[in-house]
N, C-alpha and C positions, 0 to 999 in steps of 0.2 A: 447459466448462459452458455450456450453453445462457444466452443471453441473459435471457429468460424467466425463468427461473429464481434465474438470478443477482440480477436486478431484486426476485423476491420472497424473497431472504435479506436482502437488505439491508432492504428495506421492515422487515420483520417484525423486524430487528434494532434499528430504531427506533421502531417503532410504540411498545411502553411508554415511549419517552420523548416522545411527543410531537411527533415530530420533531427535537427534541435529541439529541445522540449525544451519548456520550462520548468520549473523547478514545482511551483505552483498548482494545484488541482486535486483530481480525487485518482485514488490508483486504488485496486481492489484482488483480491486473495481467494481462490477458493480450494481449499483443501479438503478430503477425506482419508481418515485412517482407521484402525480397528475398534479405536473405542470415540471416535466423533467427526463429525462433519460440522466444517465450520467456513462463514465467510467472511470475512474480513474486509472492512474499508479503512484507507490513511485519509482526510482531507489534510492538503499542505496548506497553509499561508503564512507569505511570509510575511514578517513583522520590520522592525525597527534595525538597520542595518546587514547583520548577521544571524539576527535573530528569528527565528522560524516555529511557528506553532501547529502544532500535528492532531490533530482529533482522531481519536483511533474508537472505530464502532465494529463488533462481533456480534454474530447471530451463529450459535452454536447448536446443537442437538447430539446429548452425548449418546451413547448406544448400550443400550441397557440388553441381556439375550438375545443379542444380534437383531435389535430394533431400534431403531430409533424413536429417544423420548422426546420427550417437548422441546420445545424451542425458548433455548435460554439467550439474555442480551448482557452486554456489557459495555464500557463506556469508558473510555482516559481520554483524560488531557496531556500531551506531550509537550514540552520545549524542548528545540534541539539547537543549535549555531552551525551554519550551511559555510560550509568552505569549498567556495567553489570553482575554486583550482584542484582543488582532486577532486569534487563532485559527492563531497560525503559531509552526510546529516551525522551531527554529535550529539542523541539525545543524553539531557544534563542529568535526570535525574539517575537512570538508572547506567550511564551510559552508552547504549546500544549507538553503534553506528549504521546508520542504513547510506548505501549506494544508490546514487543515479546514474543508471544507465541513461545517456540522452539522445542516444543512438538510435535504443530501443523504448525510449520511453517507459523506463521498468524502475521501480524503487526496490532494491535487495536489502532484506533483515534478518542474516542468516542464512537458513536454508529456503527462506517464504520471499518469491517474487511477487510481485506487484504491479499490474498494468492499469496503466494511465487509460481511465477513462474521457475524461476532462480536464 
């Protein structure tokens, strides 16, 4: 997806809020490096108080002699507990913490952003 573009789904995904987002939606990743090209989606929903369930989907192609092979998928299920006074997802099992940006509508997990599409 076009840079461009991508920039004006997110906008307009927060625009009715103001620039507040919610916590809640799909925020998506696409990275390339030397040896894969991968894209990544979070869907968030939140659950039972604090509790928050994360669907994490990849569509990779690793790079074989500087080509790319096939297209490989993958699939987790996440829990995490949302504290949302400082704006940060606690996932349980392995503990990652991912940031909300609500500013920018952006989920950070490390070095990989993630923009709210919905």
């Amino acid at each position: 997806m076009w840079p461009g573009i991508m920039l004006g789904i997110v906008l307009a995904a927060c625009n009715a809020l103001k620039g507040k987002c919610t916590l809640e939606g799909t925020y998506i990743n696409h990275s390339e490096g030397k040896y894969s090209v991968a894209d990544d989606t979070l869907i968030v929903e939140t659950g039972d108080g604090s509790l928050v369930l994360i669907h994490r989907r990849t569509g990779f192609n690793r790079m074989v002699d500087r080509k790319l092979g096939k297209r490989e998928y993958e699939k987790e299920e996440w829990k995490a507990v949302w504290d949302r006074d400082q704006g940060i997802l606690r996932e349980l099992r392995k503990g990652r913490l991912l940031y909300l940006d609500q500013d920018s509508a952006r989920l950070i997990l490390g070095k990989r952003v993630y923009g709210k599409v919905n």
